[in-house]
TIVO-2410 file (N, C-alpha, C; in nm, 3 decimals):
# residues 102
REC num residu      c1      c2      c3 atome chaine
REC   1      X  -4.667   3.861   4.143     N      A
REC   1      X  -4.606   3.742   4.087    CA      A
REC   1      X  -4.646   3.732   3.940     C      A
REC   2      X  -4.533   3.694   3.812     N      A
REC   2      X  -4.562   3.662   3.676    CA      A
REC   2      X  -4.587   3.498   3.655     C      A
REC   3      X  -4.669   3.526   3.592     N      A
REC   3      X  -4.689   3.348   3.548    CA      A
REC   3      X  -4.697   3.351   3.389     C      A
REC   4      X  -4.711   3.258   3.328     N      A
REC   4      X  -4.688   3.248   3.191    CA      A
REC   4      X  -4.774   3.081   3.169     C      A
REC   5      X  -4.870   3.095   3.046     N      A
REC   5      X  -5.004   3.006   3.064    CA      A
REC   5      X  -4.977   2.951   2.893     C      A
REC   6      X  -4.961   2.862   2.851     N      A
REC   6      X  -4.926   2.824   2.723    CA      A
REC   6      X  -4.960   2.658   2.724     C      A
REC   7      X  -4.994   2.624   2.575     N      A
REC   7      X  -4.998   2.487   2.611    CA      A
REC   7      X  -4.885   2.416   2.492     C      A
REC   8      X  -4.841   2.329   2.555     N      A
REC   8      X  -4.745   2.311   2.521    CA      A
REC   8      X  -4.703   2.193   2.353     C      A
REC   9      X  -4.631   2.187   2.308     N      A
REC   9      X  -4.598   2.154   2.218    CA      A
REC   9      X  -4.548   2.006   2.188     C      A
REC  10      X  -4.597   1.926   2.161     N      A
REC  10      X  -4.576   1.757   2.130    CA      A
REC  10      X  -4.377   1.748   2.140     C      A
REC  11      X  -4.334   1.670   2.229     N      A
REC  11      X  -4.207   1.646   2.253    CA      A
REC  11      X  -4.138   1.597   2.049     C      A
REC  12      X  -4.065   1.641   1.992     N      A
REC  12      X  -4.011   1.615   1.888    CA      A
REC  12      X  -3.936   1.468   1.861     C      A
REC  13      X  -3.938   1.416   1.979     N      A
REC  13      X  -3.868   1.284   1.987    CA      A
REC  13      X  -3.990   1.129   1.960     C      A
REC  14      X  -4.114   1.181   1.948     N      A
REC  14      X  -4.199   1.097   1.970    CA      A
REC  14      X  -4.301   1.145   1.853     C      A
REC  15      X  -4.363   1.049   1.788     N      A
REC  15      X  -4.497   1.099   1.727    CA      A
REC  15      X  -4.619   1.124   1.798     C      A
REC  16      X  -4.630   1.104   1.932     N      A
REC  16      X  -4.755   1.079   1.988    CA      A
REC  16      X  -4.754   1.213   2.017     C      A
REC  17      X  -4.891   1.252   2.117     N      A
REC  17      X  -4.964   1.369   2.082    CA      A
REC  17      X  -4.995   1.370   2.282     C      A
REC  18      X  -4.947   1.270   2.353     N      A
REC  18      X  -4.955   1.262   2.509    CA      A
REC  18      X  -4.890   1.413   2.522     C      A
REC  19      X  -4.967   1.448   2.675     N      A
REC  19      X  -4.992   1.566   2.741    CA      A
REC  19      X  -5.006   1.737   2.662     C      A
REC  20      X  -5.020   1.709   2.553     N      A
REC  20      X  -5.043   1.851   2.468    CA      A
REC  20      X  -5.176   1.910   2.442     C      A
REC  21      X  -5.269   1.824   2.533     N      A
REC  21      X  -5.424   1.852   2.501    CA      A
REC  21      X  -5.491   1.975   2.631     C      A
REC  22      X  -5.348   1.966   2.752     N      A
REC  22      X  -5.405   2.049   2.847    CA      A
REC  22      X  -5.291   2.189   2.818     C      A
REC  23      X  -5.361   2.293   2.920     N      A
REC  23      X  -5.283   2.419   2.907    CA      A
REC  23      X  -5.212   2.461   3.069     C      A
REC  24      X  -5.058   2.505   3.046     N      A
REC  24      X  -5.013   2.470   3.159    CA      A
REC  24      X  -5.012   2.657   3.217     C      A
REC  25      X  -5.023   2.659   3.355     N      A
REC  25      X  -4.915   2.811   3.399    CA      A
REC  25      X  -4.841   2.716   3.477     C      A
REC  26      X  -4.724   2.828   3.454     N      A
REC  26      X  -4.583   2.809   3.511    CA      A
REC  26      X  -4.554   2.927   3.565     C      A
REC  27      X  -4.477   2.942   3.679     N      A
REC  27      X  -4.437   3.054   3.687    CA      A
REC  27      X  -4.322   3.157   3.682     C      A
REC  28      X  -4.300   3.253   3.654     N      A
REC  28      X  -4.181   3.300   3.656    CA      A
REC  28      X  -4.058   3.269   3.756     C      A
REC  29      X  -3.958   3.255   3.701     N      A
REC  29      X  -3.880   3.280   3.801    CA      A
REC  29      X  -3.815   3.414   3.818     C      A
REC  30      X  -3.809   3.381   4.002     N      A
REC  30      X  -3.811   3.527   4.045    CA      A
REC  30      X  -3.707   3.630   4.100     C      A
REC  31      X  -3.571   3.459   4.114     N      A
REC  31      X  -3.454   3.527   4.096    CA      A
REC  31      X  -3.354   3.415   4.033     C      A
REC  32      X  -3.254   3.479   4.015     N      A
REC  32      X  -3.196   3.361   3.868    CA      A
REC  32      X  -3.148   3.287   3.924     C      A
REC  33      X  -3.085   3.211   3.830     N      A
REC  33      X  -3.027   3.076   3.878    CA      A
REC  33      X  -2.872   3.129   3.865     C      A
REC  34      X  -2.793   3.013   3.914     N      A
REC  34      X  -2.662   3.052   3.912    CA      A
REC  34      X  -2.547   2.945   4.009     C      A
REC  35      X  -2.427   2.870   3.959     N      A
REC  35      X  -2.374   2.806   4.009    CA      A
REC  35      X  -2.340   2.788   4.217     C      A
REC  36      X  -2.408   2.673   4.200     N      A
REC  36      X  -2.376   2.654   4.319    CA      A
REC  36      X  -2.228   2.632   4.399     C      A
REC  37      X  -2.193   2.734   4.540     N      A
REC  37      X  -2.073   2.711   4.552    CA      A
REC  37      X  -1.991   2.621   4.600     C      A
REC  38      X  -2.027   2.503   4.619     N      A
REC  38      X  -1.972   2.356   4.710    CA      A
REC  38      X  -1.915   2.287   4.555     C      A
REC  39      X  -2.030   2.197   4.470     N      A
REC  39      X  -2.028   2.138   4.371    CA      A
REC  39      X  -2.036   2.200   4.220     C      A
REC  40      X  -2.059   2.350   4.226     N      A
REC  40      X  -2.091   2.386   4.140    CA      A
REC  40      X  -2.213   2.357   4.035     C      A
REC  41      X  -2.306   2.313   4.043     N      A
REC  41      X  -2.414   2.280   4.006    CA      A
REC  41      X  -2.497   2.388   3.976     C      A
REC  42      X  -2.611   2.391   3.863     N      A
REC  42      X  -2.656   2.543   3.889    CA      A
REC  42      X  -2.768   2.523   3.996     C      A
REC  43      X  -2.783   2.600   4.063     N      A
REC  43      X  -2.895   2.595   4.215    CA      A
REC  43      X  -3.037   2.774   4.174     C      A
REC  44      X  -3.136   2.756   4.227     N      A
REC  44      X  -3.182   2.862   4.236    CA      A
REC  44      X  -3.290   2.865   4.402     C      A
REC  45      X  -3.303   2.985   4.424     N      A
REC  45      X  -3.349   2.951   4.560    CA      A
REC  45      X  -3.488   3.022   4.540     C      A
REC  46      X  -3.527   3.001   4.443     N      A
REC  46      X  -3.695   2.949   4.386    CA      A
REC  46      X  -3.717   2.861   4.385     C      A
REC  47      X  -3.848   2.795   4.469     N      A
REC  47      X  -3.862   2.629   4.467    CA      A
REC  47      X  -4.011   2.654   4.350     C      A
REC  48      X  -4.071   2.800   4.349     N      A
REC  48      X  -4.169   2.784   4.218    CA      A
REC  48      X  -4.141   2.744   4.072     C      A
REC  49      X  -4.007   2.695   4.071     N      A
REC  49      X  -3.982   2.681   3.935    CA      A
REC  49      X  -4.024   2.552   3.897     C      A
REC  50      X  -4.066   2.435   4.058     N      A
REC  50      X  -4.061   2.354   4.001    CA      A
REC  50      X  -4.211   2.315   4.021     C      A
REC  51      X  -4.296   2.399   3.979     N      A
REC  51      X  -4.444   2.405   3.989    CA      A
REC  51      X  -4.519   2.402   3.884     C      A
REC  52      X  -4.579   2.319   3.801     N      A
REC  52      X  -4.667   2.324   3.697    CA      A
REC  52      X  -4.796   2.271   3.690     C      A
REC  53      X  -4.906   2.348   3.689     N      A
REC  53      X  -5.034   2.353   3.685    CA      A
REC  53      X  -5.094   2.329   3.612     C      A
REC  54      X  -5.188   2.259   3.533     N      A
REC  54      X  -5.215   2.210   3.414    CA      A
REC  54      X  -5.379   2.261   3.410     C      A
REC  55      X  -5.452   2.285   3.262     N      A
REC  55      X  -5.643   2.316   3.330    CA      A
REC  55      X  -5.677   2.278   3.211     C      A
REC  56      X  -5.782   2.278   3.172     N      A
REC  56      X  -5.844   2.155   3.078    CA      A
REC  56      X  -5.832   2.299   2.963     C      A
REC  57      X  -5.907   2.440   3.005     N      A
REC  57      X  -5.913   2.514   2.888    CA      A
REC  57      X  -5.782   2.689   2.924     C      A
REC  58      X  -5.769   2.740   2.834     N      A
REC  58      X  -5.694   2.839   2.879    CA      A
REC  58      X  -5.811   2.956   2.950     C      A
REC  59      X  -5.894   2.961   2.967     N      A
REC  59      X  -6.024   3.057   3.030    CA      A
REC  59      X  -5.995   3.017   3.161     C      A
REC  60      X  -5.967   2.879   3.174     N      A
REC  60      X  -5.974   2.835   3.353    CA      A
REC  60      X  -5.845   2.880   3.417     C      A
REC  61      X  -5.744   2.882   3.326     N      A
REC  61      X  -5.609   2.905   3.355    CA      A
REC  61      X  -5.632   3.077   3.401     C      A
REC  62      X  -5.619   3.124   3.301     N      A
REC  62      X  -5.684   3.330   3.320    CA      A
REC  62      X  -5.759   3.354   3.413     C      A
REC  63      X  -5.843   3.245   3.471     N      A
REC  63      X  -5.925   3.290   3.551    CA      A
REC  63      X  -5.847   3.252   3.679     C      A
REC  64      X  -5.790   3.178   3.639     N      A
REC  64      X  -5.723   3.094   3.857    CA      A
REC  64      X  -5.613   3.229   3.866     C      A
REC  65      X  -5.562   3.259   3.735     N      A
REC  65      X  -5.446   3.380   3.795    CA      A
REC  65      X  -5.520   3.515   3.783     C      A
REC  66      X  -5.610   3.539   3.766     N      A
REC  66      X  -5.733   3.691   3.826    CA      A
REC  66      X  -5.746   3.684   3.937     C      A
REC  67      X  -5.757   3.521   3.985     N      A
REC  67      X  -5.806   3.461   4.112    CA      A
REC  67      X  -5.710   3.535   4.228     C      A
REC  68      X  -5.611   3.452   4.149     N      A
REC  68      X  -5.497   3.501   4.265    CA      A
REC  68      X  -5.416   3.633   4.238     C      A
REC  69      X  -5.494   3.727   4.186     N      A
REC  69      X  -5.404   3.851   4.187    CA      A
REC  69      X  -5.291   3.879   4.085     C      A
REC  70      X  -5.248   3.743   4.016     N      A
REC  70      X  -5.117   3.787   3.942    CA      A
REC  70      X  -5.135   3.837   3.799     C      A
REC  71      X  -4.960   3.834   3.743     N      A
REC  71      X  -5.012   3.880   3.616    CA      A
REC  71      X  -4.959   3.778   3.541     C      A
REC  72      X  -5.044   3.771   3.410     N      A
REC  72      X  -4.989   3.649   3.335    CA      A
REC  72      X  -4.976   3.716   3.161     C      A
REC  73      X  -4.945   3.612   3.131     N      A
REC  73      X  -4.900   3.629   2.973    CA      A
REC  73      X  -4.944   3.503   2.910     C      A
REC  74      X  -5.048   3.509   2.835     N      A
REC  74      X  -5.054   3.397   2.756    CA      A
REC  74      X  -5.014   3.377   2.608     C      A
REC  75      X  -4.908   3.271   2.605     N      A
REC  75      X  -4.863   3.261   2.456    CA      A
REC  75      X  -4.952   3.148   2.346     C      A
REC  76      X  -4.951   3.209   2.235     N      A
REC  76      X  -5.055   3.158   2.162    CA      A
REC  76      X  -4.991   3.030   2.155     C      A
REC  77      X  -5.162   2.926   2.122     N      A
REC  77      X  -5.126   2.840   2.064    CA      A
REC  77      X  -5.116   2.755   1.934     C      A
REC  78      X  -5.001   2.666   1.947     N      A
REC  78      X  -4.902   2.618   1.837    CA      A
REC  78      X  -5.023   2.567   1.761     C      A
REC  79      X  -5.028   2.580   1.659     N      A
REC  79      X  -5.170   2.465   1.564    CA      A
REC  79      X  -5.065   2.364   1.522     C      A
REC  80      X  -5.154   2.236   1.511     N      A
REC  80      X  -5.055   2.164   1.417    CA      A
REC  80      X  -5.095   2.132   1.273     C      A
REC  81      X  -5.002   2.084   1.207     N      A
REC  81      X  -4.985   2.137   1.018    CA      A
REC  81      X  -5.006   2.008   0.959     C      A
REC  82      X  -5.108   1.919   0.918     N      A
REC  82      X  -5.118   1.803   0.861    CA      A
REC  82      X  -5.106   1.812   0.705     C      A
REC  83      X  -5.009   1.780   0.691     N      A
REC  83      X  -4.980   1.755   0.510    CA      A
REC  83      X  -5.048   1.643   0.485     C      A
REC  84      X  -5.174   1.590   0.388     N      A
REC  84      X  -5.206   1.464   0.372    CA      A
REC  84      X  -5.128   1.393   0.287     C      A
REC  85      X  -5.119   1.270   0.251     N      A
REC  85      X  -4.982   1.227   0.204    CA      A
REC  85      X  -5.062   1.057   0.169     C      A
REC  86      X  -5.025   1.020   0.096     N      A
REC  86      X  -5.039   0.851   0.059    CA      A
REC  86      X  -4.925   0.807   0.042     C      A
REC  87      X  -4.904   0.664   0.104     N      A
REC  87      X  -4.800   0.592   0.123    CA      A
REC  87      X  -4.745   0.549  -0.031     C      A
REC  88      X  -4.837   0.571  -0.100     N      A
REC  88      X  -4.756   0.556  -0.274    CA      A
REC  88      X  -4.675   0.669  -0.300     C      A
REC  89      X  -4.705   0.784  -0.247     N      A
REC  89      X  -4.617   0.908  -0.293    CA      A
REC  89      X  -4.489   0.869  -0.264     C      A
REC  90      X  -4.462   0.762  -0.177     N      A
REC  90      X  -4.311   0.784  -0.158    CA      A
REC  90      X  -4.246   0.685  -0.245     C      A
REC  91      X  -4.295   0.637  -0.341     N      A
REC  91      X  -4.253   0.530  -0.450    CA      A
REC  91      X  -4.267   0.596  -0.573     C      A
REC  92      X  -4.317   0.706  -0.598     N      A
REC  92      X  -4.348   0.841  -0.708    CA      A
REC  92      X  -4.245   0.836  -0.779     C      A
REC  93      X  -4.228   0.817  -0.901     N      A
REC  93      X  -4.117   0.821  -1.013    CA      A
REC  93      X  -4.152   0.981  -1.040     C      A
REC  94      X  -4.054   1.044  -1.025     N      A
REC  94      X  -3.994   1.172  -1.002    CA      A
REC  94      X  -3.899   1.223  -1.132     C      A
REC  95      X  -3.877   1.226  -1.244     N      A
REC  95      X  -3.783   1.263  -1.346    CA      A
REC  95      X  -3.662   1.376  -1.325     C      A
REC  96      X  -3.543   1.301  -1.344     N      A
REC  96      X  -3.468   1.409  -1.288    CA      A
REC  96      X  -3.492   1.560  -1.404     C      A
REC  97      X  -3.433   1.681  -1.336     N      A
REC  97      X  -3.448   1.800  -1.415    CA      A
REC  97      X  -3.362   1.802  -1.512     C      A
REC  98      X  -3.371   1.880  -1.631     N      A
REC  98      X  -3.261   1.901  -1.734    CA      A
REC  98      X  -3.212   1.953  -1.710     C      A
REC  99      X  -3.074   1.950  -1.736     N      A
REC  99      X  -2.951   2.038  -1.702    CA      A
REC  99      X  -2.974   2.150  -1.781     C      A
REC 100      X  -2.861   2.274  -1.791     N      A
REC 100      X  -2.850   2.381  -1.827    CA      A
REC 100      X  -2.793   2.347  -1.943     C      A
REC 101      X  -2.732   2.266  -1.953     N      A
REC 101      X  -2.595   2.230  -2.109    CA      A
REC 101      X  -2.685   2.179  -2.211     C      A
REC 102      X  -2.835   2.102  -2.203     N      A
REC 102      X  -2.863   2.056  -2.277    CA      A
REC 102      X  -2.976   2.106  -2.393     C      A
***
């Protein structure tokens, strides 16, 4: 079995920083997905897809899947990029550039 161990990335819709402090495995899926034939819906007849494991460090994660035999892939993680910034910068008189004609 593949699993894949990453921690995950702050939702873009929100400033907050909730559930990005733990590291998840997930596991592969093991056969694809693909429209269901009644409603057409997509269906897969993997119920591991809907399994996510969470561990405080990625060492505990590597270690539960040694544990259990599988193989995993861990993708690095995202750093995040703090530009420091003061709330006056955004009132900054800025001079426009000179044109080329002048």
């Amino acid at each position: 079995m593949k699993v894949t161990i990453f921690k995950p990335s702050r939702n873009v819709m929100q400033s907050g920083l909730g559930k990005t402090k733990l590291w998840v495995l997930e596991y592969n899926p093991a056969t694809p997905r693909g429209p269901e034939p009644l409603m057409g819906w997509t269906a897969s007849g993997d119920t591991l897809n809907q399994v996510r494991l969470t561990f405080a460090s990625m060492d505990e994660a590597i270690a539960y899947a040694q544990k259990k035999g599988w193989e995993y892939t861990v993708l690095p993680e995202h750093t995040r990029r703090v530009v420091p910034r003061n709330y006056v910068d955004n009132f900054a008189y800025v001079p426009p550039e000179k044109s080329a004609k002048a």
